[in-house]
C-alpha positions in Angstrom: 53.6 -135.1 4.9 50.0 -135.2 4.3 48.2 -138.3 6.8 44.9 -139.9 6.9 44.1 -138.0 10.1 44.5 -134.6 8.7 42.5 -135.7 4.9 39.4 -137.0 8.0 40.4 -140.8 6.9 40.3 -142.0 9.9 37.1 -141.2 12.0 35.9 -138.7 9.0 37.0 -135.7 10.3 40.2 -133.5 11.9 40.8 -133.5 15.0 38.2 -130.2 16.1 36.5 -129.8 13.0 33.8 -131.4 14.5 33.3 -129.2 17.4 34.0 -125.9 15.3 31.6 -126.8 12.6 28.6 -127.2 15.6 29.9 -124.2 17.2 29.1 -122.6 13.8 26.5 -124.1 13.3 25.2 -122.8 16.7 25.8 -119.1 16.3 24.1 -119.1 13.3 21.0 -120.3 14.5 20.8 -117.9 18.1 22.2 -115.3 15.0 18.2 -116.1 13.1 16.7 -116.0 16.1 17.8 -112.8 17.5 17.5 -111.7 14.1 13.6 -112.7 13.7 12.9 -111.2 17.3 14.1 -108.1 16.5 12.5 -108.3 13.0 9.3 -108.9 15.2 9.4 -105.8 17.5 10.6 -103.7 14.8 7.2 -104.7 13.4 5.1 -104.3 16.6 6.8 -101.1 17.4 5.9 -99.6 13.5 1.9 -101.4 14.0 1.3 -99.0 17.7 3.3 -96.1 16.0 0.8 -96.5 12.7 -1.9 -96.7 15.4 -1.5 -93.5 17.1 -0.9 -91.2 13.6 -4.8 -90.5 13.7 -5.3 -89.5 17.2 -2.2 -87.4 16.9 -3.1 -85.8 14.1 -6.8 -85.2 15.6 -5.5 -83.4 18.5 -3.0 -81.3 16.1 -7.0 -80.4 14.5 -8.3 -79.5 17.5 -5.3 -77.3 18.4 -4.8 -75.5 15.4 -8.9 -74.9 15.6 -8.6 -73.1 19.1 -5.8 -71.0 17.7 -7.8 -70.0 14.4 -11.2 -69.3 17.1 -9.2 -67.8 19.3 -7.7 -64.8 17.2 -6.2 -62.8 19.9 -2.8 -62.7 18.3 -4.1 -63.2 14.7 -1.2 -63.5 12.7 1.1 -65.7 14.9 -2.2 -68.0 16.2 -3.0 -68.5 12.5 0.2 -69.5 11.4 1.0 -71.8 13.8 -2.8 -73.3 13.6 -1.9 -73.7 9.1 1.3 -75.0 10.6 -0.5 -77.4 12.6 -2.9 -78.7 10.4 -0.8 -79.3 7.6 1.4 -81.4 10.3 -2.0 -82.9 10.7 -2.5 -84.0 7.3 1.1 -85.2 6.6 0.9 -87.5 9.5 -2.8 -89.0 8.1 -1.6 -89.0 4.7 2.3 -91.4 5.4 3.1 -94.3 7.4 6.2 -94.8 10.1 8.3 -95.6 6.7 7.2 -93.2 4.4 8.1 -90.5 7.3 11.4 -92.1 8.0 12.5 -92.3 4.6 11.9 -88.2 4.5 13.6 -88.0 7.8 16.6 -89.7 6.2 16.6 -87.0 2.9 16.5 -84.5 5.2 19.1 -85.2 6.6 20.8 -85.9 3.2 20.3 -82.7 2.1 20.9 -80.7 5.4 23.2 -82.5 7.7 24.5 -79.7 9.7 20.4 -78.7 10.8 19.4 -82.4 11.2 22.6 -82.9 13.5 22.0 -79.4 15.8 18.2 -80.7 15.8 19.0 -84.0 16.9 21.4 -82.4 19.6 18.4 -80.1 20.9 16.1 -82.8 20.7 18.8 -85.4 22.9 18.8 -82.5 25.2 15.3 -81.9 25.6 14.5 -85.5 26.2 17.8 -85.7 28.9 16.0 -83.0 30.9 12.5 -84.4 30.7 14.1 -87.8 32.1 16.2 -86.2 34.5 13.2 -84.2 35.9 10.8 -87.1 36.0 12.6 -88.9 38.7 
């Protein structure tokens, strides 16, 4: 029961074929694209993340530097101000990757803190959105 129209002897190919193959054809290629846009501003995001690590961690200097001067409420101000400055250095010292792959074995290791963090956090950033408008 096999014909030349279904083995493409007759015009090449099956009826369809044709059309399906160009359809496929067609995904794929906006599939790449949206793919390599995305790739780009993935990278673009990480290059003005990267960018801002040193100022950040010059104004977490600064801070803990008025805390340790300030030594009203020694104990506390100096331990946030270490706190601080160690913050400081960790965000000098590792890129956006190198923090994100510590992110993710923190989370490994602690699921049940990273998740009630990330709930507080969500919250937090709800409220400052809802009170900007």
């Amino acid at each position: 029961m096999d014909n030349e129209f279904d083995r493409g002897e007759m015009g090449g190919q099956p009826e369809g074929t044709g059309t399906a193959a160009r359809m496929k054809q067609t995904v794929k290629e906006a599939a790449s694209q949206a793919s390599e846009k995305f790739s780009d501003l993935g990278r673009k995001t990480v290059d003005q993340i990267d960018a801002t690590r040193e100022p950040i961690a010059s104004s977490l200097d600064r801070t803990a530097s008025t805390l340790h001067e300030k030594g009203e409420t020694a104990k506390a101000a100096h331990t946030t101000a270490d706190k601080l400055q160690s913050t400081a250095e960790y965000i000098r010292q590792h890129d956006v990757q190198a923090m994100m792959g510590d992110i993710q074995e923190l989370a490994k290791r602690y699921p049940g803190q990273c998740l009630a963090v990330a709930v507080g956090f969500g919250f937090f950033l709800g409220r400052l959105f809802r009170n900007s408008d």
